[in-house]
C-alpha positions in Angstrom: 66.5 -38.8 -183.1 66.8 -37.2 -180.0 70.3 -37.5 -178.3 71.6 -36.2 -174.9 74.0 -32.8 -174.8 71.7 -31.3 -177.7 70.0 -27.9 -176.6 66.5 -28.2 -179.6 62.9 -27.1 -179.9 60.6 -30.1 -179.2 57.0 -30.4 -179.5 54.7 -31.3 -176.5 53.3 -34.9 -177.7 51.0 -35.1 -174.5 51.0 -33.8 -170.8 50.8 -35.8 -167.5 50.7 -35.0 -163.8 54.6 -35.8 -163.9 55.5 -33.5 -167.1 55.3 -33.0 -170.4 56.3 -35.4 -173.0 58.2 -34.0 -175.8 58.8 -35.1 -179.7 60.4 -34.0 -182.9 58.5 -33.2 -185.8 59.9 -36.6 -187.8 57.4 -38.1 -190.4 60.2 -40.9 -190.6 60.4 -43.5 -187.9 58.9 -44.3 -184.9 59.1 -41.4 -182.9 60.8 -40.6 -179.6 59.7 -39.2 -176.8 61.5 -37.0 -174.0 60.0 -35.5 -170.7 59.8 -32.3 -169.2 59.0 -32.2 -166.0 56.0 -30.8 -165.0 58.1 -27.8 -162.4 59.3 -27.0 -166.0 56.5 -27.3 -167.9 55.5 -23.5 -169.0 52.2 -22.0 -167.4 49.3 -22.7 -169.9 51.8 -24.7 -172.4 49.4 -27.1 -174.5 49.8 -29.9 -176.9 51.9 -29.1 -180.0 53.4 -26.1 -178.5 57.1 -26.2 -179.1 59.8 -25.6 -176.3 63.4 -25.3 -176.9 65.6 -27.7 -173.9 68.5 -29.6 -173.0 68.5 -32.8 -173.4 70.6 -35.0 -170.8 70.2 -38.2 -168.7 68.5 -38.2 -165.1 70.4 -40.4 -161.8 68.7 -43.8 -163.6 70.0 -43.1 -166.8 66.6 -42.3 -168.9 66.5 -39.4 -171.4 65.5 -35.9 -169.9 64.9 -32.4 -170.6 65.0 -29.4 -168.9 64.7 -25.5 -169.5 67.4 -24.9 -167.3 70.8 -23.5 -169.2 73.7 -26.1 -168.7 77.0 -24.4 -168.3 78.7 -26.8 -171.1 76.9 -28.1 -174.4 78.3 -30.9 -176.6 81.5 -30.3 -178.1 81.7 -27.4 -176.5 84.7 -26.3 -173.8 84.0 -24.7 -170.3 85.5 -24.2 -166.8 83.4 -26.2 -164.5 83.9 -27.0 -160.8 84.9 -30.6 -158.9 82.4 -31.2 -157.4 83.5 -34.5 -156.1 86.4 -37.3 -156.9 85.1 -41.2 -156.7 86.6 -44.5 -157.7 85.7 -44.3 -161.7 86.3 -40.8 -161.9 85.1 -36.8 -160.8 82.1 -35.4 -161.2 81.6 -31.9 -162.4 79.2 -29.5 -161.6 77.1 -28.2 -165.1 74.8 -26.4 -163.8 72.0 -29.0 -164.0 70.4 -31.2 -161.4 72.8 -34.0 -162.5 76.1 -34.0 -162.8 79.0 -34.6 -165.5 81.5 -37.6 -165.1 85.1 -37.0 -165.7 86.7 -40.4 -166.1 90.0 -40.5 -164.9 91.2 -42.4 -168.2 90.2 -38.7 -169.6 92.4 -36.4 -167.0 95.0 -34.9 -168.1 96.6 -34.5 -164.9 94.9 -35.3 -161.3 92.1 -33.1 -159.9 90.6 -31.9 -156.5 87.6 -31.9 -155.1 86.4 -28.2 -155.1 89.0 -27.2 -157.8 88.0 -25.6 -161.8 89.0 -27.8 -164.7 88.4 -26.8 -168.4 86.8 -30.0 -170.7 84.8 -30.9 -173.0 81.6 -32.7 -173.2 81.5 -35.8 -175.6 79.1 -38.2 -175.3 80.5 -41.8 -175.3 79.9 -45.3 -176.9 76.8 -45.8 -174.7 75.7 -42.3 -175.4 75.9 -41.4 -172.4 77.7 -37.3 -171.8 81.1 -37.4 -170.0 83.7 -34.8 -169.7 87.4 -34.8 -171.2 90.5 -32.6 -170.0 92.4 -33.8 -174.1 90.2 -30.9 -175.6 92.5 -30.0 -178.3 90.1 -31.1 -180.8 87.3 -28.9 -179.7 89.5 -25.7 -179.6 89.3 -23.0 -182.2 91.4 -21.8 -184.5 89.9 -18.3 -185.2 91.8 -16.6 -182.7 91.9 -12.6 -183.1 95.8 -12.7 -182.0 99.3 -11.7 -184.1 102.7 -12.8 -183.2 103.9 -10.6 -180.4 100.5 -10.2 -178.5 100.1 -10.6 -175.1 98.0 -14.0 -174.2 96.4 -15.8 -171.2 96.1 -19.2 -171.2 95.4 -22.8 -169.4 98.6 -25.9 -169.6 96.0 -28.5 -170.4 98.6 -30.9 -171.4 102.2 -31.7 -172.0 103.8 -33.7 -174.6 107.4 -34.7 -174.7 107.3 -34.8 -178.6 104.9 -31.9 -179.0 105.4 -29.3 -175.7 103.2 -28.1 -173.9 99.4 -27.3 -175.2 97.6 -24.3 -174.0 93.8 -23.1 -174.6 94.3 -19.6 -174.6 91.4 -17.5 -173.1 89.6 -21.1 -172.5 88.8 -21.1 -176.4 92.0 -21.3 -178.5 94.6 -23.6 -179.8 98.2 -23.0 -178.7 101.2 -24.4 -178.2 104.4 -23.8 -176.7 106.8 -25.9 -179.0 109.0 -28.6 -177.5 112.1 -26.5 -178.7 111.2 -24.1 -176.3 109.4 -25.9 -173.5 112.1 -26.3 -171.0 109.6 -27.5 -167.9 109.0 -23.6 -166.5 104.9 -24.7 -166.9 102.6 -27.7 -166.0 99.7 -28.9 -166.4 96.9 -26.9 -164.6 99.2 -23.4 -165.0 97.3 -20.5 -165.8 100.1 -18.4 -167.9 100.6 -15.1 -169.2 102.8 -15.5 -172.3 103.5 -13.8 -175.9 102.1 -15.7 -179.3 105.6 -16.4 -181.7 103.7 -17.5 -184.3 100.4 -18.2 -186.0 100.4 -21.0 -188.2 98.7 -21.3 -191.4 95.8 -23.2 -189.6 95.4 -20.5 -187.2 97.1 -22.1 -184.3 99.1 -20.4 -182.2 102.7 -20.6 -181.6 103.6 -19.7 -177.7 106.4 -18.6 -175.7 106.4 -18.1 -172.2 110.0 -16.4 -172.5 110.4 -12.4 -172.8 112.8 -11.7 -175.4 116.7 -12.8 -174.0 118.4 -10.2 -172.6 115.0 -9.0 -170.7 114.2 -12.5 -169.4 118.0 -12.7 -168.3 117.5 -9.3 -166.4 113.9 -10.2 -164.2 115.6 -14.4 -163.9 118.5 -12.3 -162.5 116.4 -10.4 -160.3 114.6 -12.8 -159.0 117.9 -14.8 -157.7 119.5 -11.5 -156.0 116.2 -11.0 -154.4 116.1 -14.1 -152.9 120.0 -13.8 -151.7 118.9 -10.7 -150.4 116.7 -12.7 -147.7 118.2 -15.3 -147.2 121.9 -14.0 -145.9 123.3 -13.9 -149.0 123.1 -17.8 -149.6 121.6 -20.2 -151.9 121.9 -23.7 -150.5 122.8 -25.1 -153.6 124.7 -24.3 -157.3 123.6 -24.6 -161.0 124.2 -28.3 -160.9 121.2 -28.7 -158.5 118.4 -31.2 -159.0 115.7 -29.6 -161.8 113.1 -29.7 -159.6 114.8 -28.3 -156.6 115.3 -25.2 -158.5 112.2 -24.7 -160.1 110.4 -25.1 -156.7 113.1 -22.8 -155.2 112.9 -20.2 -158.3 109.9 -20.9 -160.5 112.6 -21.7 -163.6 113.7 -24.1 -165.6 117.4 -25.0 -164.6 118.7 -24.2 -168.1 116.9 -20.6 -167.8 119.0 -20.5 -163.9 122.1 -21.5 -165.4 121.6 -18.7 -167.0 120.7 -16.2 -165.4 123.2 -17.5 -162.6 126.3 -17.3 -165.3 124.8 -13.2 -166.3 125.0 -12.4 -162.2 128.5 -14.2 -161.8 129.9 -12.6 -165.1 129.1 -9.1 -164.0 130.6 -9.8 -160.2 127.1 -10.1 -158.5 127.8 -13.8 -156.6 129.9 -16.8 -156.3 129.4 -20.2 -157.8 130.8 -22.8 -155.1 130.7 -26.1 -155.1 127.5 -26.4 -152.9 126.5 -23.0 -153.1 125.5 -19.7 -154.4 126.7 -16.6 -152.3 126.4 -13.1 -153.1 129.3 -10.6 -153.1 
């Protein structure tokens, strides 16, 4: 049976002046056909010649083939470009004269025009191809990586029971744990981060914290730096509003509490009561 998002050999049943017409070699049922068209059709390509394609679905929603290499195959996970955002969804550019639907009941988090997301392909109950941003179950688990290597990854998703999910180098499972995910990262971050742990299915455990008394050190530095221009002043204290701080410092408010209460202990600033001043 021939089935869109499937990159196979064919045989060339017949050819007309709009393409070739291609066919599996299945002594079973009725057989299906698929065209090629003729642009793609292979100079001096004959009847029962065999040519390997992509199968897909053309702008009326018939079965298609081309020679052209899509950037994403089914089941597989790539990086692919908004093209454009519409009422039922956003459509992704896969390197094909059609493009991939992203339906917004499969984002993750929302997405702009002109912007990368990593997904998926999957092809639905009408077997039709669409895109999905929940890719955890097409990652691998392979990954080359110990506990205490250096990782890049994609936030794909965030879980308040779970953490935060990563794909790390677009291809691997990780996780940071919720014991640990303290809202530095969301969805869409591209991070730089350590692996903790590799479970015994080869996930990976991930932390996006440097070991404590370095983290406390840069978190540190990063608040002096920006007393330094700014007069010596913080607007607010370590009781501020979570988000205010992490859009102020790029930290959690637990991780500036800290760092805040290192800097104070060592005589650095001064905690007020709607303020943080340095000394």
């Amino acid at each position: 049976m021939i089935l869109p998002g499937e990159k196979k050999k064919l045989r060339i049943e017949r050819i007309l002046p709009q393409g070739a017409y291609l066919t599996e070699d299945d002594s079973g049922a009725e057989k299906s056909e698929v065209l090629l068209p003729g642009k793609q059709v292979p100079e001096g390509a004959e009847r029962g010649d065999e040519i390997e394609v992509f199968i897909y679905r053309d702008s009326k929603d018939r079965l298609i083939s081309t020679t052209a290499e899509p950037l994403i195959r089914l089941h597989e996970v790539a990086r692919l470009k908004v093209r454009e955002v519409t009422k039922i969804g956003a459509f992704l550019d896969m390197g094909l004269e059609r493009d991939l639907l992203l339906p917004f009941a499969e984002q993750t988090y929302e997405v702009k025009e002109e912007s990368y997301v990593l997904v998926a392909m999957y092809r639905d109950k009408s077997n039709r191809l669409a895109a999905t941003m929940k890719i955890y179950e097409y990652l691998s688990t392979d990954s080359p990586y110990s506990a205490g290597d250096e990782i890049e990854g994609l936030v794909y998703e965030i879980s308040r029971n779970f953490g935060a999910f990563v794909a790390v180098d677009n291809k691997y499972s990780g996780l940071i744990p919720a014991r640990e995910y303290e809202g530095e990262v969301r969805a869409g971050d591209f991070i730089r981060a350590r692996v903790s742990s590799v479970k015994e299915d080869g996930k990976l455990d991930i932390s996006v914290r440097k070991k404590a008394y370095l983290q406390l050190e840069d978190d540190g530095q990063v608040i002096l730096e920006y007393l330094d221009k700014n007069n010596g002043r913080i607007p607010f204290n370590d009781k501020a509003d979570p988000e205010l701080i992490r859009e102020t410092f790029h930290m959690s408010k637990a991780a500036f509490k800290r760092a805040a209460g290192h800097l104070l202990k060592a005589g650095k600033i001064k905690i007020t009561e709607d303020s943080i001043l340095s000394v």
